[in-house]
C-alpha positions as CSV (number, residue, x, y, z in Angstrom):
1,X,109.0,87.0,224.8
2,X,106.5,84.5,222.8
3,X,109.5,81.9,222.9
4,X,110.8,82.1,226.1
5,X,106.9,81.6,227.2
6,X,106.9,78.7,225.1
7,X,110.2,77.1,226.3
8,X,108.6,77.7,229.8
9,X,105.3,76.0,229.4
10,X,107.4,73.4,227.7
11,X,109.9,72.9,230.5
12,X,107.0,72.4,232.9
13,X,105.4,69.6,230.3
14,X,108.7,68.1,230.0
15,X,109.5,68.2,234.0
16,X,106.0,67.3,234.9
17,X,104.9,64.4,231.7
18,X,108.4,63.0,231.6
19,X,109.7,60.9,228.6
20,X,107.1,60.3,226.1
21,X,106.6,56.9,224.8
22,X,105.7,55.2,221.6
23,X,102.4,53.2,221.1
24,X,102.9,49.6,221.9
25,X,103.7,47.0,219.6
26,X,106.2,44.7,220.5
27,X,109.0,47.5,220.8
28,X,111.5,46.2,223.2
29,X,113.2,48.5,225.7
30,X,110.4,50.9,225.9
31,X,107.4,51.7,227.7
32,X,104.9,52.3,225.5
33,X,100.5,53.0,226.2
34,X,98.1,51.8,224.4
35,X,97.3,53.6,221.0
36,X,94.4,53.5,218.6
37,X,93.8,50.7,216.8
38,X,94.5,50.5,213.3
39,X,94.5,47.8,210.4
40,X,96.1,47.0,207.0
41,X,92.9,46.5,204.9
42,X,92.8,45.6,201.2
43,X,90.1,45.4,199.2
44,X,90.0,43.3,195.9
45,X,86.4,43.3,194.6
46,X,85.6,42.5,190.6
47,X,84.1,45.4,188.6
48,X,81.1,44.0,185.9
49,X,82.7,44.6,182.9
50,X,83.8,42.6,179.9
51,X,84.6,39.0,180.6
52,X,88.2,37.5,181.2
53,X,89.7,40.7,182.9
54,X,90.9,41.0,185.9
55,X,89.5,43.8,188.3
56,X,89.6,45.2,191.7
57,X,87.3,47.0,193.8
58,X,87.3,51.0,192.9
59,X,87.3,52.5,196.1
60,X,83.4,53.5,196.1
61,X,83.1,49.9,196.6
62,X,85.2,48.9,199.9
63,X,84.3,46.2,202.2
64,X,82.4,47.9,205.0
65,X,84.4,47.9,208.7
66,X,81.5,45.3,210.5
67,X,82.6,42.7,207.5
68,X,79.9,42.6,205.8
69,X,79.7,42.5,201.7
70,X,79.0,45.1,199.6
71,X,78.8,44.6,196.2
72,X,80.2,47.0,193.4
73,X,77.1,49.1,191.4
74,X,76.2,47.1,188.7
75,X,75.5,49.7,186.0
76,X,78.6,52.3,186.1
77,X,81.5,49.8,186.1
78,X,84.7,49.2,184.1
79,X,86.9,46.4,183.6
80,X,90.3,47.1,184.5
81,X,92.9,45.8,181.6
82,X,95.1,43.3,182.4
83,X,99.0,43.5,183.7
84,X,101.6,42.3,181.7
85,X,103.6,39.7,183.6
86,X,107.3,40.7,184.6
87,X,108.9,37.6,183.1
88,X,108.6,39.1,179.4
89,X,110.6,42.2,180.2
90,X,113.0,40.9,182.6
91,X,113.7,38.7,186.1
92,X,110.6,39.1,187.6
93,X,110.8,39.3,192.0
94,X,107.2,38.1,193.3
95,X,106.3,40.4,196.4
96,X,103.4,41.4,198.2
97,X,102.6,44.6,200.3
98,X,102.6,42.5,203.7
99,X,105.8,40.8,203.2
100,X,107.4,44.0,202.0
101,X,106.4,45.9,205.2
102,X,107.5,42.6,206.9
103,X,111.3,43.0,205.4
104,X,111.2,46.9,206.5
105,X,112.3,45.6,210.0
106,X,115.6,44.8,209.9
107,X,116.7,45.4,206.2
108,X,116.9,49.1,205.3
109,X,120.2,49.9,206.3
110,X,118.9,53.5,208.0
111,X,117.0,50.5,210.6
112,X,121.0,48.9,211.1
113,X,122.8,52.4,211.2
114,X,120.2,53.5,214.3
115,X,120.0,50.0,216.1
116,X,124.0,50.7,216.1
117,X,123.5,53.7,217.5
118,X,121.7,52.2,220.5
119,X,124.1,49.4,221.3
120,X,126.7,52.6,221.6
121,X,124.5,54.5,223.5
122,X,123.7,51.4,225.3
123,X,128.0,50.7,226.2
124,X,128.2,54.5,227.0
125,X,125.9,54.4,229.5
126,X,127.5,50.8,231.1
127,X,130.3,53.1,231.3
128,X,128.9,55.5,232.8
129,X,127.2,53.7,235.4
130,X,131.0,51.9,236.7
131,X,132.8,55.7,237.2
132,X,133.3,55.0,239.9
133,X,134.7,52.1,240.0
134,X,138.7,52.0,239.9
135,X,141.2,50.9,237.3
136,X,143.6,48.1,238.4
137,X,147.3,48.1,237.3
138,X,149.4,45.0,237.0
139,X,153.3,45.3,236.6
140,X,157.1,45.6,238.1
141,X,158.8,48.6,238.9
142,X,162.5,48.6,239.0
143,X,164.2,51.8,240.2
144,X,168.4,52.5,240.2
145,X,170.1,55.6,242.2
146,X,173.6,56.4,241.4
147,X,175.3,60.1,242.7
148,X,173.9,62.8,245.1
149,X,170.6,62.8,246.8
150,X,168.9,64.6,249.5
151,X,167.5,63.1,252.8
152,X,164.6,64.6,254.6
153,X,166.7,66.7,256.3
154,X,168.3,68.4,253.6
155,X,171.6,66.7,254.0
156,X,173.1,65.7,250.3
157,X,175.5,62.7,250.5
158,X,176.3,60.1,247.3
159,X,174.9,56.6,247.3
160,X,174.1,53.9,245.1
161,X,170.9,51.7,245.5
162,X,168.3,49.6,243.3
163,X,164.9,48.4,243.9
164,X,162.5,45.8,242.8
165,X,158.6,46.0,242.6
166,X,156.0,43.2,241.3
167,X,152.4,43.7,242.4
168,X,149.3,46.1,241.5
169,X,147.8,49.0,242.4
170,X,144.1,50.7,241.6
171,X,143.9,54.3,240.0
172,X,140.7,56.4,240.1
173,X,140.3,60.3,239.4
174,X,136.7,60.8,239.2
175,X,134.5,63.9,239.7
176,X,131.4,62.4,242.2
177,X,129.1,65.0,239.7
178,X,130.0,63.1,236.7
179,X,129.6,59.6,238.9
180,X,125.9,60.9,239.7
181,X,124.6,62.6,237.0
182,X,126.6,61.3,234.1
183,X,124.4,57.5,234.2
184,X,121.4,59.7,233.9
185,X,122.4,61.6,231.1
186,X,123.4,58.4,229.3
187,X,120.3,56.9,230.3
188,X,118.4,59.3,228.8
189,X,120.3,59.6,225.6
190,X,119.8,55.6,225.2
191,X,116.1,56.2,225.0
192,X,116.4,59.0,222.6
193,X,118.2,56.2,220.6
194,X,115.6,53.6,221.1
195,X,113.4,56.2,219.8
196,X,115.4,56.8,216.9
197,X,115.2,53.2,215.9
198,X,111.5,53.6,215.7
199,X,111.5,57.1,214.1
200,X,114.1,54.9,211.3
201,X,111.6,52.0,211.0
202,X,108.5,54.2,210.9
203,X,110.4,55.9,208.0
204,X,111.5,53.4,206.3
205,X,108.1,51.6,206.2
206,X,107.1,55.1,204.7
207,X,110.2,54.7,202.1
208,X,108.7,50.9,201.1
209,X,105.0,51.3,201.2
210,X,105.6,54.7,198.5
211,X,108.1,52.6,196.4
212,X,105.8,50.1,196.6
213,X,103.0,51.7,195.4
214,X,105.1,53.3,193.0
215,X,105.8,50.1,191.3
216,X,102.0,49.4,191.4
217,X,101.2,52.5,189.7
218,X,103.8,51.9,186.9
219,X,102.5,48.6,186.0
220,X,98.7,50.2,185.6
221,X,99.5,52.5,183.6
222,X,101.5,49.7,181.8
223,X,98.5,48.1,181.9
224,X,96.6,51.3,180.3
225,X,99.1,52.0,177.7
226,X,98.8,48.7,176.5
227,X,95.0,48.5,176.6
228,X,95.1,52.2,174.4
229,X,97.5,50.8,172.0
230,X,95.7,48.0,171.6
231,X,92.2,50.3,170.5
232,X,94.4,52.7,169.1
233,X,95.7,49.8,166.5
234,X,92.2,48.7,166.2
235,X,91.3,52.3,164.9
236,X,93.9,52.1,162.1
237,X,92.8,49.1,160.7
238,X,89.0,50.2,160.7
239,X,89.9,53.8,159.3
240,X,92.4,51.9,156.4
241,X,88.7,50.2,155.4
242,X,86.4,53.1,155.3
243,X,89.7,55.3,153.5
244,X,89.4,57.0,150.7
245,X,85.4,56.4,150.0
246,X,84.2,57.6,153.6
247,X,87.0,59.1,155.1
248,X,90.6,61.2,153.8
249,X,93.5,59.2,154.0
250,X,95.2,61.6,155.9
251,X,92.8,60.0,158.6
252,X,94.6,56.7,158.0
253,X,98.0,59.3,159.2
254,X,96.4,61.0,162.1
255,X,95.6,57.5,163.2
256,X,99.4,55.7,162.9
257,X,100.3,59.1,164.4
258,X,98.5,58.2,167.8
259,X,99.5,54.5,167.4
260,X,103.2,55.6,167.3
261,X,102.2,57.7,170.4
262,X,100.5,54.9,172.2
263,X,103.9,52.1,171.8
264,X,106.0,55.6,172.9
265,X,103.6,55.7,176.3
266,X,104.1,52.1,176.7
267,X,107.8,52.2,176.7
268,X,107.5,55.0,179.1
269,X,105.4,53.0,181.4
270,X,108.0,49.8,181.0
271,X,111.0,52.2,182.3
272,X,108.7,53.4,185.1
273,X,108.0,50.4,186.5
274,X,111.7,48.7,186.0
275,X,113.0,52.5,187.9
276,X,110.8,52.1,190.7
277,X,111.3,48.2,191.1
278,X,115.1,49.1,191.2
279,X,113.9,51.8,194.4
280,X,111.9,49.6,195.9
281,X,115.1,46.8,195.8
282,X,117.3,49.3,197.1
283,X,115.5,50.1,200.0
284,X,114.5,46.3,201.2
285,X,118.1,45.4,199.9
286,X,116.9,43.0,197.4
287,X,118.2,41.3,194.1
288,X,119.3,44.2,191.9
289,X,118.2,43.6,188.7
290,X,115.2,42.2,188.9
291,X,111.6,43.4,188.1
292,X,109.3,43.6,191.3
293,X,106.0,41.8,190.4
294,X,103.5,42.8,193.3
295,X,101.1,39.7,193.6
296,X,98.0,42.4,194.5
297,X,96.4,44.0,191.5
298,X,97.5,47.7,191.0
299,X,94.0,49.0,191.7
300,X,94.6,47.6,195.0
301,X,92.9,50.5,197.6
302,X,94.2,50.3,201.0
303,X,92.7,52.0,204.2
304,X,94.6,52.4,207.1
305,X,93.2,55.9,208.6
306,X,89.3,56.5,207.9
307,X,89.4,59.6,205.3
308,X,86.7,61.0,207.9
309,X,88.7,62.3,210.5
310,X,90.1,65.6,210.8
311,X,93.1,67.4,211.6
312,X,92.2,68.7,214.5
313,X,92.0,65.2,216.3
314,X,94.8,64.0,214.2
315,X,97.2,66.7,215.6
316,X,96.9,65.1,219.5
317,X,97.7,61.8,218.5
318,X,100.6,62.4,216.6
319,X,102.2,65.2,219.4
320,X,101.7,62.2,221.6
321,X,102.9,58.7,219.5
322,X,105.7,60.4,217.5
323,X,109.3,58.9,218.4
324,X,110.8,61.9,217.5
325,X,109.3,63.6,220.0
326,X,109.9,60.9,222.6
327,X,113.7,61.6,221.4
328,X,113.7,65.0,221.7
329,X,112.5,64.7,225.2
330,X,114.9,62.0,226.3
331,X,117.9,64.7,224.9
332,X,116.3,67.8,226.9
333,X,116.3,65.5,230.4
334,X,120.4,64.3,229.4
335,X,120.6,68.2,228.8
336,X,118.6,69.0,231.9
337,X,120.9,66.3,233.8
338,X,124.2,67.8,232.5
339,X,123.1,71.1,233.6
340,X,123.0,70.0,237.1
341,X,126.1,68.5,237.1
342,X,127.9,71.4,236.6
343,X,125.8,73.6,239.0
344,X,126.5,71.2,241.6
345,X,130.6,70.6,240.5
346,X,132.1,73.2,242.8
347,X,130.3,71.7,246.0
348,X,131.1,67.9,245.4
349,X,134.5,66.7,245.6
350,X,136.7,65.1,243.2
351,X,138.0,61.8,244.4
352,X,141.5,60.2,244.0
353,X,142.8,57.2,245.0
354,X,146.6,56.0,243.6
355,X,149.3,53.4,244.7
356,X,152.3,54.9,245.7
357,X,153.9,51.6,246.3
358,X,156.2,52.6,243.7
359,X,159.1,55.3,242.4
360,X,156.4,56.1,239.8
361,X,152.7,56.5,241.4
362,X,150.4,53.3,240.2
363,X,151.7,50.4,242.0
364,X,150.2,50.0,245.7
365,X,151.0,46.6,246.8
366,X,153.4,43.3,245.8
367,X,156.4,41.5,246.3
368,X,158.9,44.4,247.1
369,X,162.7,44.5,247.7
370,X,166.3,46.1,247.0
371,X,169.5,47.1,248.2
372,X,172.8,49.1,247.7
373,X,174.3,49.1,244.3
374,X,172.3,46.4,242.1
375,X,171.5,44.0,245.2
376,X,168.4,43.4,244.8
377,X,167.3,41.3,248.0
378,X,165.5,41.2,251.3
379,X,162.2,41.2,249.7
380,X,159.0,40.9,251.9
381,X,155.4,42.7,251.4
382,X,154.5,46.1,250.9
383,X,151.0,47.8,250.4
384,X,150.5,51.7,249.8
385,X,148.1,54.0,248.2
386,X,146.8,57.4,248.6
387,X,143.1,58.7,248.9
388,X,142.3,62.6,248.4
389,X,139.2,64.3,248.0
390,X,139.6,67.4,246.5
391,X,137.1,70.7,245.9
392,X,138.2,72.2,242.5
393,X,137.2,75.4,241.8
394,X,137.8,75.9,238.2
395,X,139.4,79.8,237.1
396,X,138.4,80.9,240.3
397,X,135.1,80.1,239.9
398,X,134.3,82.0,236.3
399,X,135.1,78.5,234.3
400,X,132.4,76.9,236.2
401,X,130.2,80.0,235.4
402,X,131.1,79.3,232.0
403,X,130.3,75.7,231.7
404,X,127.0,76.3,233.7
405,X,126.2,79.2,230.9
406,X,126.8,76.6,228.2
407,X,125.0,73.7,229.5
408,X,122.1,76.2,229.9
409,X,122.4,76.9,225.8
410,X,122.6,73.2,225.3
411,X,119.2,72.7,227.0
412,X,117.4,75.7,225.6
413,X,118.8,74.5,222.5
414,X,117.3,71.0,223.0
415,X,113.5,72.6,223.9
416,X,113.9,75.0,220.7
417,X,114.4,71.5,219.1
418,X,111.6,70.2,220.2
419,X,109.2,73.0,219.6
420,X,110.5,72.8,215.8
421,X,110.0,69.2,216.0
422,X,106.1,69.9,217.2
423,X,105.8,72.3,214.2
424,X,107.0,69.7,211.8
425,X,105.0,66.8,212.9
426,X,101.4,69.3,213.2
427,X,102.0,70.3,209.9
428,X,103.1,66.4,208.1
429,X,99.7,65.4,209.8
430,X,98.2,68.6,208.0
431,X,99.2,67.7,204.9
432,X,99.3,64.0,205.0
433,X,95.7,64.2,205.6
434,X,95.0,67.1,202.6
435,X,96.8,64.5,200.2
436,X,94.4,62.0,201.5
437,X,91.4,63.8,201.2
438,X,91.9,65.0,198.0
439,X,93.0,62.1,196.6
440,X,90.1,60.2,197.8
441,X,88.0,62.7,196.0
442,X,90.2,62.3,193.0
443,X,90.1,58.4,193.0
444,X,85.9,58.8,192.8
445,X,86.4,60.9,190.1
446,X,88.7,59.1,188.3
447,X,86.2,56.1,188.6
448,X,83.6,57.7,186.6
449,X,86.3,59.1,184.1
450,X,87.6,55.8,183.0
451,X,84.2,54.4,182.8
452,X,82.9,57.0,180.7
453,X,86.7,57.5,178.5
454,X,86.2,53.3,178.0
455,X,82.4,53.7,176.8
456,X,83.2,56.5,174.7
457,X,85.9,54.8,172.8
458,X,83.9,52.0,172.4
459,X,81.1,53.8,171.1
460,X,83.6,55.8,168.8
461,X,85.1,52.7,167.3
462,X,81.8,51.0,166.6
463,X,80.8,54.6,165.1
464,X,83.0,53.6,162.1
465,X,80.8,52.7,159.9
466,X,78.3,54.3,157.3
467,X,75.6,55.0,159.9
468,X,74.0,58.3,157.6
469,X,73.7,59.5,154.0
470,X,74.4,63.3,153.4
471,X,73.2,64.4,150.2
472,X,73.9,61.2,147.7
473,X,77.0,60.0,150.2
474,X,76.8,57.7,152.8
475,X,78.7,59.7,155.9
476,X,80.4,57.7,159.5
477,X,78.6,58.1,162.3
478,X,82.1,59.2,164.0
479,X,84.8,60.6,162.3
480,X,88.1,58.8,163.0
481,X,90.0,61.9,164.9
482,X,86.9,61.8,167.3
483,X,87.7,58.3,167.8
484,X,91.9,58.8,168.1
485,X,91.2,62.0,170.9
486,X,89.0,59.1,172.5
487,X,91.3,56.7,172.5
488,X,94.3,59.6,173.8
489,X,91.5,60.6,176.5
490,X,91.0,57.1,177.9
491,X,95.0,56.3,178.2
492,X,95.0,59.8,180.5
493,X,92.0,58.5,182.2
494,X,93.5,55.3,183.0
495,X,96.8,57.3,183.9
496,X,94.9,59.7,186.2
497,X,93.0,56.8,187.7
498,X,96.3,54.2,189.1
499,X,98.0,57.9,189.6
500,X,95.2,59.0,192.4
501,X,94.9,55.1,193.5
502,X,99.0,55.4,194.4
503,X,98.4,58.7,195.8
504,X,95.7,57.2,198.1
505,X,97.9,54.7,199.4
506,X,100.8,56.8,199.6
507,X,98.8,59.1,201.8
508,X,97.6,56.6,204.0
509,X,101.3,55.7,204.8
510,X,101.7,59.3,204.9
511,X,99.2,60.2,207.6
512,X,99.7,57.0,209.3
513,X,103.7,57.4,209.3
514,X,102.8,61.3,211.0
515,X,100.6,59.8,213.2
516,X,103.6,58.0,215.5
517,X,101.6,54.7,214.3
518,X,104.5,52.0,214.8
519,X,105.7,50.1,211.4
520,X,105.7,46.8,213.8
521,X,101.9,47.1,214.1
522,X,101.4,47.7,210.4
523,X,103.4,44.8,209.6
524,X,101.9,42.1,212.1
525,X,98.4,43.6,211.2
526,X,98.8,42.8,207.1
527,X,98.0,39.5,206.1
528,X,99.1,37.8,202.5
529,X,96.4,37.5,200.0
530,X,94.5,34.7,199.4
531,X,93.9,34.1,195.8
532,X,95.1,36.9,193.6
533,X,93.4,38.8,191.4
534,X,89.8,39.8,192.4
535,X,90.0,37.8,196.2
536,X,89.1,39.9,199.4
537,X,92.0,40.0,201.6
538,X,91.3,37.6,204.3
539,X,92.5,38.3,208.1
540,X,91.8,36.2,210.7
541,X,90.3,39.6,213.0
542,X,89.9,41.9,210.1
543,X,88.9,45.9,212.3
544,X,88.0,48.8,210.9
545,X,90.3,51.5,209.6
546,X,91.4,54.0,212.5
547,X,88.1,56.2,213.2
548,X,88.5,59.8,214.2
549,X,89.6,60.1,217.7
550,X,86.9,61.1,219.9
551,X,88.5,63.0,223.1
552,X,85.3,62.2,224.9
553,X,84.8,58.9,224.4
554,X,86.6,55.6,226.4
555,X,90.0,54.4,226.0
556,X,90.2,51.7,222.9
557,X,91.7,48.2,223.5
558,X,95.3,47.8,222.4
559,X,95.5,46.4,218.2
560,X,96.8,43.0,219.3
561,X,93.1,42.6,221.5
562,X,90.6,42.7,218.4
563,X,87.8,40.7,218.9
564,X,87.1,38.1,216.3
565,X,85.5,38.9,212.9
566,X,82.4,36.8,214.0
567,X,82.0,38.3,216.7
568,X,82.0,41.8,214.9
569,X,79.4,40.6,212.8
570,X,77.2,40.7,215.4
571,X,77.8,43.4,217.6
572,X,76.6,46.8,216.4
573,X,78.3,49.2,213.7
574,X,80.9,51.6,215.9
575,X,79.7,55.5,215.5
C-alpha cells in the first residue's frame, strides 16, 4: 500500500510539474531555470615557515567570499616541503585543474557514447514524426499468361497474353495511434537522452576532478616522503657522531632501519603518483605514458559548496537539478504516451493506401501496355491505387488487453525507477556532504599535526647533543629512537594532512556532482592560475562558494550574472 501511494503522489507530480530541467549553463536543447550560483575557488596563500619553500594556504586560512585578504596566523605555521618535478622520473604532462575540467566536455568517451545516443534518439524521433507519410516505389512490372484462366464470370477458356508496366506507386500501412502518439514518445525519450549527456558529463567531471586530486595527493606525500627521508638521513649521521660514547650503536641500526623505511615510502609514493597520472590520462584521453604534473600546489584547498550548509537544504536542490531525474521523468511521459496509444488502438483506424497498377500490388501509375502472346503494344497511361481504413481488433479484443496490461507495467516500472533514483540521489547528497564535513574537520586537524610532528622533529634532532651529565656521564637531551618515532610520526602527519586535503576536494566534487550542479558551469567558472606556487587564483568576478539554500529568501541571479569583484568589495557581506 506505501508504494502504490507513492507511485500515486508521484504520477500527479509528474502529470502536473512536467519534465524536469537542468540548471542552466549553456546546455543546448534544453530548458533549463536558474540555479544557485556556485564558483571554482582556489586558494594559494604562503605559510611562515622556513625560507625557500613553497607553501599554500591551509584551509583555516581561505580567502574570505567579499574578497578581502586574510592573512595566515603567524605563530602556528608550517612550511610545506617541496615537490619533486616530474621530468626526473619520467615525461612529465603540465595540467591544471581548470583545463582539466575544461577537456571533461567532449573527451571522456562515456560524454561521446551518450551524445551518440542523442543523435539516435534524435533520427528515431524524425522518423517518427513522418509515419505518416508514404513510401514511393519506382520500377517495371512485366507480367506473361500462358494456359487456362478464369473470367469474372467463372467461364475458363486458354489464352496467351503479356504486359508491360513502367511507373510508381506510394505504399503506406500505418496505425493513426502510432502516427499520434509515437512522435511523443520519441520526443520524450530524446530528452531523457539530452539528460543523459549531462548525467555523463556531470560524471565524468566527477571521474577527473577525483583522479585529479588523486594525482595531487600522490605527489604530497612524494613530497613528505622525501622531506622525512631527508631528516631521517640527517638522524643517522648525527647518531653515527654521538655512537658509542653517548649512545649504543644499535642506535646507529634502529636509525638506517627507518632510513631504509623512509626511501621504501618514497618509492611507494613515486608509483602512486605515476598510477593515478595514468587514471587521470585515461579518462581525458591523454598521452599514455606520461607523468601528470599539476601546475597548482598539492595543498591546493578548493571550495565549491560552503561546508555550512546542511542536508536538509541540500536534499531540494539536488531532487530538482539532477539529470537523472529529468531522464527518468522524460521515460515515464514516453511510457505514459505509449500507454495511450494502445488504450486508444482499437478505436482509431489503421490506414492503407497501395498501387494496384500492377499484377503485383506497389505500382499505381506509368506508361502501361501489352497484348496477346508477347506483343507488347498499345501503351497509353494508367493510374490506380487503393485506400482502406481498417479497425483491427487484435484476438478479439484480449491482445489489446494484453498490450494495454504491459504498457501499464512499463510505466509503473518507469515511476518505481524513479523513486529509486530519488533514494539514490537523497542519500549521495547525504554522504557527499558527511565526507565533506568530516574532512574539513580532519584537514584542521591535520594542520596542527604537521605543525607540531615538524617542531618536534626538529626539536628532537637538535636534542642530539650532550645537553645533561648523569652521574660522571654526559647524557643526550633526546635519545635517538625518540627522534626516529618523530621522524616516522611526521611522514604520517604529512600523509594524513594531503590525504584529508584530497578528500576535501574530492568531496566538494562529490556534493557538487549530487547536487545536479552542471560540469559546464564548473568549467567556465575556473580560471588558470596566475603565478604558481603561493599566487591567489585570480578571476575576473571571483563569488562566494554556494551558501546554504535558504527556502525563504529571494531567487539568486543566474552564475554567468555575478557582479564584479569591485563591486563586491563594497557591498555588504551576504548572511
Amino acid at each position: 500500500m506505501a508504494t502504490r501511494s507513492r507511485i500515486h503522489r508521484a504520477t500527479q507530480w509528474i502529470v502536473g510539474a512536467g519534465a524536469l530541467a537542468l540548471p542552466a549553463c549553456a546546455t543546448p536543447n534544453i530548458e533549463q531555470p536558474a540555479e544557485l550560483p556556485h564558483t571554482l575557488q582556489t586558494s594559494a596563500r604562503p605559510i611562515p615557515s622556513r625560507p625557500h619553500v613553497p607553501a599554500v594556504v591551509p584551509a583555516s586560512a581561505q580567502i574570505p567570499a567579499d574578497g578581502g585578504e586574510k592573512s595566515a596566523p603567524p605563530a602556528k605555521g608550517v612550511a610545506l616541503p617541496a615537490v619533486p618535478a616530474a621530468a626526473t622520473q619520467g615525461k612529465p604532462l603540465p595540467i591544471d585543474l581548470p583545463t582539466a575540467l575544461t577537456l571533461t566536455s567532449a573527451a571522456p568517451l562515456d560524454v561521446q557514447i551518450a551524445s551518440e545516443r542523442v543523435r539516435a534518439a534524435s533520427a528515431a524521433l524524425d522518423r517518427a514524426k513522418v509515419m505518416w507519410l508514404p513510401n514511393i516505389g519506382v520500377g517495371v512490372d512485366y507480367y506473361r499468361h500462358d494456359g487456362q484462366i478464369q473470367d469474372i464470370a467463372g467461364r475458363v477458356f486458354t489464352t496467351s497474353r503479356s504486359s508491360f508496366l513502367v511507373g510508381a506507386g506510394p505504399t503506406a500501412v500505418f496505425p493513426v495511434t502510432e502516427a499520434v502518439y509515437a512522435p511523443l514518445a520519441a520526443r520524450q525519450v530524446l530528452r531523457a537522452r539530452q539528460a543523459d549527456v549531462q548525467a555523463a558529463r556531470n560524471d565524468a567531471t566527477l571521474s577527473v576532478a577525483e583522479a585529479y586530486f588523486t594525482v595531487q595527493q600522490a605527489r604530497g606525500e612524494v613530497a613528505g616522503s622525501i622531506d622525512a627521508l631527508r631528516r631521517a638521513e640527517e638522524l643517522v649521521k648525527l647518531t653515527e657522531k654521538v655512537a658509542p660514547d653517548l649512545a649504543p650503536t644499535v642506535e646507529v641500526n634502529r636509525a638506517k632501519t627507518e632510513v631504509a623505511r623512509r626511501r621504501q615510502a618514497v618509492e611507494a609514493a613515486y608509483e602512486r603518483w605515476q598510477t593515478s597520472s595514468a587514471d587521470l590520462t585515461r579518462v581525458l584521453r591523454l598521452e599514455p605514458g606520461t607523468l601528470v604534473e599539476p601546475a597548482e600546489e598539492p595543498a591546493l584547498v578548493v571550495e565549491l559548496i560552503a561546508p555550512t550548509s546542511t542536508p536538509d537544504d541540500l536534499i531540494p536542490v539536488a531532487l530538482t537539478h539532477r539529470p537523472e531525474l529529468a531522464a527518468d521523468q522524460a521515460l515515464i511521459q514516453a511510457a505514459l504516451a505509449r500507454l495511450k496509444q494502445e488504450k486508444m488502438r482499437p478505436f482509431v483506424p489503421n490506414v492503407a493506401l497501395r498501387g494496384v497498377g500492377s499484377q503485383v500490388p506497389g505500382l499505381a501509375g506509368g506508361a502501361f501496355g501489352g497484348g496477346i502472346n508477347d506483343n507488347l503494344s498499345n501503351f497509353g497511361g494508367r493510374f490506380s491505387f487503393d485506400l482502406q481504413a481498417v479497425w483491427e481488433v487484435q484476438n478479439l479484443g484480449f491482445g489489446n488487453r494484453a498490450n494495454v496490461r504491459e504498457r501499464e507495467a512499463e510505466q509503473r516500472a518507469a515511476l518505481l525507477q524513479l523513486l529509486r533514483t530519488q533514494d539514490r540521489v537523497t542519500a549521495e547528497v547525504v554522504q557527499a556532504h558527511a565526507q565533506l564535513r568530516r574532512a574539513t574537520n580532519r584537514l584542521k586537524a591535520a594542520e596542527e599535526g604537521v605543525t607540531n610532528a615538524a617542531e618536534t622533529t626538529e626539536k628532537n634532532l637538535r636534542g642530539l647533543v650532550p645537553g645533561k651529565r648523569v652521574g660522571e656521564q654526559l647524557a643526550l637531551v633526546f635519545r635517538p629512537q625518540e627522534a626516529v618515532a618523530a621522524v616516522a610520526a611526521l611522514d604520517q602527519a604529512y600523509r594524513d594532512y594531503y590525504a584529508a586535503v584530497g578528500d576535501h576536494n574530492r568531496a566538494q566534487f562529490r556534493l557538487y556532482r549530487a547536487l545536479g550542479h552542471p560540469a559546464q558551469c564548473l568549467a567556465n567558472a575556473a580560471a588558470p592560475p596566475a603565478s604558481l606556487p603561493g599566487a591567489v587564483v585570480p578571476s575576473p568576478a571571483r563569488p562566494a562558494p554556494v551558501p546554504a539554500p535558504d527556502r525563504a529568501a529571494e531567487p539568486v541571479p543566474p552564475p554567468n550574472k555575478f557582479e564584479p569583484t569591485e563591486k563586491k568589495k563594497n557591498s555588504p557581506p551576504s548572511p
